[in-house]
Backbone bond lengths (Angstrom), bond angles and torsions (degrees), N, CA, C in turn:
res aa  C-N    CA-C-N  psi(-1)  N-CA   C-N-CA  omega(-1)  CA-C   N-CA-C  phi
1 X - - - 1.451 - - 1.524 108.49 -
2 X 1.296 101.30 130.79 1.730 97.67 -175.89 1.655 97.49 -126.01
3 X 1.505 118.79 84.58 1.701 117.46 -167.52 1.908 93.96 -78.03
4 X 1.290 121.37 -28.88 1.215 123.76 -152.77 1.441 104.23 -87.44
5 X 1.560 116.62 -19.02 1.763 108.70 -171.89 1.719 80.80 -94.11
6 X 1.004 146.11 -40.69 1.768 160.07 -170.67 1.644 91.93 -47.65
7 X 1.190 120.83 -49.54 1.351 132.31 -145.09 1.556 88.36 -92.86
8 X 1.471 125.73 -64.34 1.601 123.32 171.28 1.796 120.95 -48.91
9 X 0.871 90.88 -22.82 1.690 101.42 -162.40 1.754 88.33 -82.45
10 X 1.192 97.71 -62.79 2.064 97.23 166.78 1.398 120.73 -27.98
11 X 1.824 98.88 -69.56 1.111 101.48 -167.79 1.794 124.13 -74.02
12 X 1.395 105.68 3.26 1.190 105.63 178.28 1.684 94.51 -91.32
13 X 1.153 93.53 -51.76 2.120 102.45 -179.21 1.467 98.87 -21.21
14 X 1.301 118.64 -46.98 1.657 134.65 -143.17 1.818 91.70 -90.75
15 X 0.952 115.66 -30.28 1.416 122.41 -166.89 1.399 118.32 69.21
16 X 1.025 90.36 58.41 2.279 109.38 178.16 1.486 101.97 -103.28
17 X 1.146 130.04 142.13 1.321 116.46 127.63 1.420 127.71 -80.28
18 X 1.467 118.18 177.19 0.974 128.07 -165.57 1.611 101.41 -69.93
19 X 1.497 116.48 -52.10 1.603 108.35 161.40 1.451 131.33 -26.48
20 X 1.495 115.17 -76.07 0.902 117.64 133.53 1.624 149.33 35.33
21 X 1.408 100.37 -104.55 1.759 131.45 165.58 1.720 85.72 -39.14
22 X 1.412 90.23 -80.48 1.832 114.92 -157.99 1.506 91.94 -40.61
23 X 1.181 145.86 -62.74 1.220 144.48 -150.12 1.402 104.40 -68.97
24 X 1.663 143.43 -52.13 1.113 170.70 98.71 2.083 98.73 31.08
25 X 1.577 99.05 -50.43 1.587 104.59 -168.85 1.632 113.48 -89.85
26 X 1.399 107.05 -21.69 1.557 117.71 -175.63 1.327 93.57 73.90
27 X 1.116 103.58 60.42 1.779 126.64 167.76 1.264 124.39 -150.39
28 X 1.363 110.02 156.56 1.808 119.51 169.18 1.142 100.53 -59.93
29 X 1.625 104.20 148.81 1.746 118.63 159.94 1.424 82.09 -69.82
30 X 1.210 148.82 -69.17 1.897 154.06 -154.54 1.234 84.14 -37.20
31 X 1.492 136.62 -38.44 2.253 116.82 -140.90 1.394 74.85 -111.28
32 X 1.372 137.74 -74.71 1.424 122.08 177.20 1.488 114.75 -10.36
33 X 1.359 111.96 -76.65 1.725 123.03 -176.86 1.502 92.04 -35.98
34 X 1.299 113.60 -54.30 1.696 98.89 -170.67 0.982 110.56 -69.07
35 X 1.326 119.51 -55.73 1.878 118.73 178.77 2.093 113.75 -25.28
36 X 1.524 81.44 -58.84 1.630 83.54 179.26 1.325 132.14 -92.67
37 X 1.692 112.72 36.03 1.203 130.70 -174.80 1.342 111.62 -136.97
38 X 1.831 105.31 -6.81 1.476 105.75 176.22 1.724 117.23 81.38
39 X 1.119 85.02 -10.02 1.286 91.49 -169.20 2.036 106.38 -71.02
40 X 1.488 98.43 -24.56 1.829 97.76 177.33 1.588 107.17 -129.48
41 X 1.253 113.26 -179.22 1.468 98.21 172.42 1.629 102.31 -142.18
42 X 1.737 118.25 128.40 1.140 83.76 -162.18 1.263 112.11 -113.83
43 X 1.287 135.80 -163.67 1.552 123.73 -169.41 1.088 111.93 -74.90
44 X 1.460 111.23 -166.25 1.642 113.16 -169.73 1.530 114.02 -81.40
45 X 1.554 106.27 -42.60 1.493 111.05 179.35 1.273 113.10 -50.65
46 X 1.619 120.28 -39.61 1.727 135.99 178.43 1.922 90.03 -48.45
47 X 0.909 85.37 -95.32 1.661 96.30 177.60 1.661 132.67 -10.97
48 X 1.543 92.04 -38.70 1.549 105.15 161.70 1.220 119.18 -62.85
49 X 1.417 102.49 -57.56 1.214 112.05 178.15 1.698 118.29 -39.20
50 X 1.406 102.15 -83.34 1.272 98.15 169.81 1.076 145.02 -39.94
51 X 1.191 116.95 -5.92 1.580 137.06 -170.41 1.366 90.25 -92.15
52 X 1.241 105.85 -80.34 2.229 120.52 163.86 1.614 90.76 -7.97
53 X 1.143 113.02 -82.97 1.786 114.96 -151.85 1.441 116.73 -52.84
54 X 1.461 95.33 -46.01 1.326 100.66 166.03 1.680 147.45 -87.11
55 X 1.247 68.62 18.17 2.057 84.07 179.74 1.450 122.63 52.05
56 X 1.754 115.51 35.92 1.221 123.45 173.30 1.362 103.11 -137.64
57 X 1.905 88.29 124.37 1.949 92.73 166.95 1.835 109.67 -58.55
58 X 1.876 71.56 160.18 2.119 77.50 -156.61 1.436 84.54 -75.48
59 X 1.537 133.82 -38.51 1.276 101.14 173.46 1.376 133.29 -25.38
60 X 1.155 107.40 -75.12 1.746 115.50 -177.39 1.493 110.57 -49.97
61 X 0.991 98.27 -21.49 1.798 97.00 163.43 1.157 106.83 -53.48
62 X 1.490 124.43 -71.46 1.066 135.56 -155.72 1.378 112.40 -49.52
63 X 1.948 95.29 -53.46 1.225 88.70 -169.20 1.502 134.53 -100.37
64 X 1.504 100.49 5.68 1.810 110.62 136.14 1.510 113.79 -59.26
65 X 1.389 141.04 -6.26 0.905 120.76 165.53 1.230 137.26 -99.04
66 X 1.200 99.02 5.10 1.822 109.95 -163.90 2.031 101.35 -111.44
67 X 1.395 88.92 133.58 1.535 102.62 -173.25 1.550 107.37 -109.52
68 X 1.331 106.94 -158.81 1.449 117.06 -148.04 2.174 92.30 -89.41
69 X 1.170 90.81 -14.16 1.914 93.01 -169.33 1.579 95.21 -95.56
70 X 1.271 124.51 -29.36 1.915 126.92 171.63 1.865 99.07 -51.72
71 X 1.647 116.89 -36.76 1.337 95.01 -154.50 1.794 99.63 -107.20
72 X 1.200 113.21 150.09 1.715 129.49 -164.54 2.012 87.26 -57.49
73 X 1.430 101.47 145.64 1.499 94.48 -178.34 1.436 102.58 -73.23
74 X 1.571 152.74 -52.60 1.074 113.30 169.85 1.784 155.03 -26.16
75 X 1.965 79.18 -19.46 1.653 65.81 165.78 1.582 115.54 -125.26
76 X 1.156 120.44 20.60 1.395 142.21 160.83 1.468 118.73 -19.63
77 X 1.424 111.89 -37.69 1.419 121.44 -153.29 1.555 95.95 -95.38
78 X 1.418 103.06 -54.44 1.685 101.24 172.86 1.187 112.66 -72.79
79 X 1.464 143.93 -35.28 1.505 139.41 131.84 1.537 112.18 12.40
80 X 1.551 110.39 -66.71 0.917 130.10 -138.75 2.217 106.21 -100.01
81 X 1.254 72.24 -26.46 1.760 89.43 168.80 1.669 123.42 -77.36
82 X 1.317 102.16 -6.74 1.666 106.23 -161.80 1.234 98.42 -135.51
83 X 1.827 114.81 -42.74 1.870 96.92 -170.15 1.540 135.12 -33.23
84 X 1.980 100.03 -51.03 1.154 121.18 -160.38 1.825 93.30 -69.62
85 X 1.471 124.93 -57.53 1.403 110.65 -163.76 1.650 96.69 -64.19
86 X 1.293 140.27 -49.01 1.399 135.55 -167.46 1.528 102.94 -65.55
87 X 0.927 141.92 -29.60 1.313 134.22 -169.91 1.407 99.47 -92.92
88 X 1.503 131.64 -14.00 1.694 133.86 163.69 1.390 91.97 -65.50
89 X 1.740 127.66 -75.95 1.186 122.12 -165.82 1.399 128.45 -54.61
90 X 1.342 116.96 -28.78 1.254 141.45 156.03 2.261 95.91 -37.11
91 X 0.908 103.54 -78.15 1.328 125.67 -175.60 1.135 112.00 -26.29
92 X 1.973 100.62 -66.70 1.172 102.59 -156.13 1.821 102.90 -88.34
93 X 1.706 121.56 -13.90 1.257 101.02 173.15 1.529 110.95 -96.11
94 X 1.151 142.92 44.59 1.276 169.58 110.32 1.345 142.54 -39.39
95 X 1.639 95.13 -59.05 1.701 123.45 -164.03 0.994 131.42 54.57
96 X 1.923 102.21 48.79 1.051 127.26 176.17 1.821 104.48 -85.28
């Protein structure tokens, strides 16, 4: 699961900076940087938030964030049949 490159990749989509975002979240640009570096993980309310600012349900966060090693290899294959078109539609009703 990579929520933190999902979360930069947004917020650049969105045209925020990281100042910005953080200011918007009642957060550091510093915990952001970490947020979207993986480097922290932050709670759920954080997460709302950011989701809020950026005009994406935190679902689809999530599940733009989850890759082929998040899912048990049995189900890899159907994983693997759906990510790419759902994560287009994902995209495109977004404007990601």
């Amino acid at each position: 699961m990579d929520l933190g490159t999902v979360i930069k990749n947004i917020r650049k989509d969105r045209q925020h900076t990281q100042s910005e975002l953080a200011a918007l979240c009642d957060i550091t640009q510093t915990y952001l940087s970490q947020i979207e570096s993986n480097k922290k993980e932050p709670n759920l309310s954080t997460l709302k938030e950011i989701s809020r600012q950026l005009n994406i349900p935190l679902p689809v966060m999530f599940y733009m964030s989850i890759n082929e090693q998040d899912v048990s290899p049995e189900k890899r294959e159907a994983f693997n049949l759906i990510n790419s078109p759902l994560k287009n539609l994902i995209g495109d009703v977004f404007g990601l």
